[in-house]
C-alpha positions as CSV (number, residue, x, y, z in Angstrom):
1,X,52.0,18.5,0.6
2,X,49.7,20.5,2.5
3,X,50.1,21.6,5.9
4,X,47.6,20.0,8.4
5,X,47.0,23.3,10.1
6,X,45.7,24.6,6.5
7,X,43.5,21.5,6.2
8,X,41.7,21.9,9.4
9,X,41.1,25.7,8.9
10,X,38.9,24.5,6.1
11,X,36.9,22.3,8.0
12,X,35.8,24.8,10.1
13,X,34.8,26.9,8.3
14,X,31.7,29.0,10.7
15,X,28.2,28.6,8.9
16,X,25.4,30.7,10.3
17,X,22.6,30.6,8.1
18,X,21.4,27.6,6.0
19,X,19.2,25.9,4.1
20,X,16.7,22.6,5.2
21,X,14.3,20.9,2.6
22,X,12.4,18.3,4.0
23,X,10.6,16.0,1.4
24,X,8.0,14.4,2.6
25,X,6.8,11.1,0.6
26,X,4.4,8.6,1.1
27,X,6.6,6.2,2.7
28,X,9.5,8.2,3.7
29,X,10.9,12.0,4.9
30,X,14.2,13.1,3.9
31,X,16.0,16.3,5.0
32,X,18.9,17.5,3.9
33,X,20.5,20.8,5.4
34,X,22.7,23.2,3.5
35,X,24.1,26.2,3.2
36,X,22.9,29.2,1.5
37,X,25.1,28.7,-1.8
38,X,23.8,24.5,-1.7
39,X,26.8,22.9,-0.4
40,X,25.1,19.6,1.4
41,X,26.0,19.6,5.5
42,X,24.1,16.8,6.7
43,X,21.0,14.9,5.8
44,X,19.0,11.9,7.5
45,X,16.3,10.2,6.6
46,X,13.5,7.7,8.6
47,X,15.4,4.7,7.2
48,X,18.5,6.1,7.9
49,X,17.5,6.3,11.7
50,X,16.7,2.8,11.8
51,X,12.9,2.9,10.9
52,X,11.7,-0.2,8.5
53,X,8.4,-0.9,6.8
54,X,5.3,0.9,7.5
55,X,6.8,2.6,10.4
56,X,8.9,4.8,8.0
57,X,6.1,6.6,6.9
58,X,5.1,8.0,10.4
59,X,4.7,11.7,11.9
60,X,7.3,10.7,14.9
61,X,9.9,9.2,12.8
62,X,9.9,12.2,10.5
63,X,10.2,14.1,13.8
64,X,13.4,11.6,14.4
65,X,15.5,12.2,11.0
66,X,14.8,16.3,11.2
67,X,16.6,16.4,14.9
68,X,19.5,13.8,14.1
69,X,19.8,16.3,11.1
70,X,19.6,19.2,13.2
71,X,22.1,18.2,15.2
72,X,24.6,17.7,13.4
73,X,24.6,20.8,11.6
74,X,24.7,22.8,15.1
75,X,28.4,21.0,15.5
76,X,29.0,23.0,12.6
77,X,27.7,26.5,13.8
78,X,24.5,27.1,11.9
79,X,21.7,28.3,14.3
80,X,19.2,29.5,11.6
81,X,17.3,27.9,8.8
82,X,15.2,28.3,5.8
83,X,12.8,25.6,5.3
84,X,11.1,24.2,2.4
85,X,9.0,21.4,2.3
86,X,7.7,19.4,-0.8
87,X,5.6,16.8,-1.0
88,X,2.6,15.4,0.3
89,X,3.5,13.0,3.1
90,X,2.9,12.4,6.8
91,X,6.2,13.6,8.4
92,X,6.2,17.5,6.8
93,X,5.0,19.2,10.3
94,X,6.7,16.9,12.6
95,X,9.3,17.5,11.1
96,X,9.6,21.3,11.1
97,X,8.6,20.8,14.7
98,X,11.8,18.5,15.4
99,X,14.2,21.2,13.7
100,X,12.7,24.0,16.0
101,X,12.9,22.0,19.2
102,X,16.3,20.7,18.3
103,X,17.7,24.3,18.8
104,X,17.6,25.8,15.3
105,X,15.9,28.9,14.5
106,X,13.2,29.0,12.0
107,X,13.3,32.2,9.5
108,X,11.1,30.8,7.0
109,X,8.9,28.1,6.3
110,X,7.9,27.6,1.9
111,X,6.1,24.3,0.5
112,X,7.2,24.3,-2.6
113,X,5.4,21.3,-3.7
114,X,4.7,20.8,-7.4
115,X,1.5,20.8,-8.5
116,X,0.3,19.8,-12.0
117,X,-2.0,22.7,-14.3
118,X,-3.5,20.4,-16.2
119,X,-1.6,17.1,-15.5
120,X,-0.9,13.5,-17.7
121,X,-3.4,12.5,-20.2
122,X,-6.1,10.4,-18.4
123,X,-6.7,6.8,-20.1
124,X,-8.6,6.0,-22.4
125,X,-12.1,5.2,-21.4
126,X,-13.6,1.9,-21.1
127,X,-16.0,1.0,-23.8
128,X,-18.8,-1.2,-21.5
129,X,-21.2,-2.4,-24.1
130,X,-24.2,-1.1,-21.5
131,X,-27.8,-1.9,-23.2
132,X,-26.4,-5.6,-24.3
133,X,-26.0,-5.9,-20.3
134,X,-29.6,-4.8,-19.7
135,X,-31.3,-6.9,-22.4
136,X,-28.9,-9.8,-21.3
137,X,-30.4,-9.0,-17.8
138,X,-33.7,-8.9,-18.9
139,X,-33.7,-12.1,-20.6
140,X,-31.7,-14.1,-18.5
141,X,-34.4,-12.8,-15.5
142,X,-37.7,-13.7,-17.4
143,X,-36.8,-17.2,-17.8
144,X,-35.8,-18.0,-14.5
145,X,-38.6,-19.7,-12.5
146,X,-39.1,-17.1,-9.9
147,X,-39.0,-14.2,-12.2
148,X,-42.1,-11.4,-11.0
149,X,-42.9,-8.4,-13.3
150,X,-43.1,-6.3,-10.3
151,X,-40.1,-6.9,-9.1
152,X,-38.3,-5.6,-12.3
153,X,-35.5,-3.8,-12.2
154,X,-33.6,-6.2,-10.1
């Protein structure tokens, strides 16, 4: 059995640098903060801070997730940060701006979003059958009762 002393040596453990990814989506901002090797310290997201619907996706409750994340990493000593952002949504500059007003200093800021070179195959095209249209058109346009020959093209 292990002595409790032992066990609460290891919890803390004095972090000074780490590691925060925000992901910015559509409808949602996640950041997770880390430490330099990748173990996971804390994370938060805008539903995890009690945001719902389309209210997720906003600037200020990205701000909201990045300081409750901020916060409780400072508990655990780390003062300074990496930051990478990826993706393409709403929250990615409020939410570097929560971090830094939370109390954490920012070393560096990277977006490593992914961006395709040439992407998934587009779909096939639609075959539109375009001069039986016009001579549909036409006909259906000349037998009507108040057809005009100027007034062609409709």
């Amino acid at each position: 059995m292990k002595n409790s002393s032992q066990e609460k040596k290891r919890s803390k453990r004095k972090i000074q640098k780490g590691i925060v990814h925000i992901q910015a989506t559509y409808n949602n901002t996640l950041v997770t903060i880390s430490t330099i090797k990748g173990r996971v310290l804390a994370w938060s997201s805008c539903g995890a801070c009690g945001f719902r619907g389309a209210r997720k996706s906003t600037p200020f409750a990205a701000k909201t997730a990045a300081e409750r994340a901020t916060k409780k990493c400072l508990e655990q000593g780390i003062w300074e940060a990496y930051i990478y952002v990826s993706g393409p949504g709403s929250g990615r500059e409020t939410a570097i701006r929560g971090i830094y007003e939370a109390g954490l200093r920012v070393r560096v800021i990277r977006d490593i979003t992914s961006l395709p070179h040439n992407g998934c195959r587009a779909p096939k095209r639609r075959r539109v059958l375009i001069e039986s249209i016009k001579i549909f058109s036409k006909l259906y346009y000349e037998e009507s009762p108040g057809f005009c020959k100027n007034s062609w093209p409709p």
